[in-house]
C-alpha positions in Angstrom: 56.5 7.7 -33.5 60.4 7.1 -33.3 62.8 9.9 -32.4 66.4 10.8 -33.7 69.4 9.8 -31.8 69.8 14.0 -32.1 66.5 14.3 -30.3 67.4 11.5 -27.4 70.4 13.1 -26.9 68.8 16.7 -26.0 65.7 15.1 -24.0 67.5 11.3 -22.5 66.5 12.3 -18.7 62.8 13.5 -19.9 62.7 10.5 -22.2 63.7 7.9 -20.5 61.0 9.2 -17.5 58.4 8.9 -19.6 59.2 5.4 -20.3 59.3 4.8 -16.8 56.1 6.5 -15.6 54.2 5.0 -19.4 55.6 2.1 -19.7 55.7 2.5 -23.2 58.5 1.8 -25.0 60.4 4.7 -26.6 61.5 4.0 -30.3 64.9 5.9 -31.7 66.2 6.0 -35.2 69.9 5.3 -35.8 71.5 4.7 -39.0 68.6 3.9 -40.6 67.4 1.2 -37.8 64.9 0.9 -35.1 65.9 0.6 -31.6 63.4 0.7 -28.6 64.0 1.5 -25.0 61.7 -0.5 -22.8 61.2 -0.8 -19.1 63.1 -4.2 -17.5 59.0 -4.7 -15.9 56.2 -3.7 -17.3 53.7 -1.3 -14.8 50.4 -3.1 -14.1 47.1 -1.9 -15.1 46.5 -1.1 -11.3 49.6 1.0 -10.7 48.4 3.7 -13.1 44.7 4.5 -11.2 44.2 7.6 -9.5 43.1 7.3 -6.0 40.0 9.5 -5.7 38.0 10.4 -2.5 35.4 8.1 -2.0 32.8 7.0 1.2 34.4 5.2 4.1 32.6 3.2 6.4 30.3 0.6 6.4 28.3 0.1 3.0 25.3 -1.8 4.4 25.0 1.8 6.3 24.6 3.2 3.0 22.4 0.9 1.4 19.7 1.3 4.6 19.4 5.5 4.3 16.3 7.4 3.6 17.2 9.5 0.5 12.9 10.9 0.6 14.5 14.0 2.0 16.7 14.4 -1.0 14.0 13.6 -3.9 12.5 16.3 -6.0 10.3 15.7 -8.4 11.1 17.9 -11.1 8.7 16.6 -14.0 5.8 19.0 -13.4 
């Protein structure tokens, strides 16, 4: 949705963040015309995933454990 040069002008540094961090481009209204502010590069899909915490080691490890311990059968 574009924005007012009015509204730019109150919010540049905020804006012009979000374009960074997004990627998307922001679209202003001037005098009746569109302009768009765009990043020079594009971020890649992989620079916006959030690192989560996750099992370390070796996965064949994993693969080889006995879960019986863990099961309950439920169903009853």
């Amino acid at each position: 949705m574009p924005i007012s040069a009015s509204a730019l002008r109150g919010n540049i540094y905020k804006l012009l963040d979000q374009v960074l961090e997004s990627g998307k481009p922001l679209e202003v209204v001037r005098k009746g015309k569109l302009l768009k502010i765009v990043p020079e590069k594009q971020p890649g899909k992989m620079a916006k995933l959030v690192r989560h915490r996750c099992l370390t080691g070796d996965p064949e490890s994993i693969v080889h454990m006995d879960w019986s311990g863990e099961w309950h059968d439920d169903l009853s």
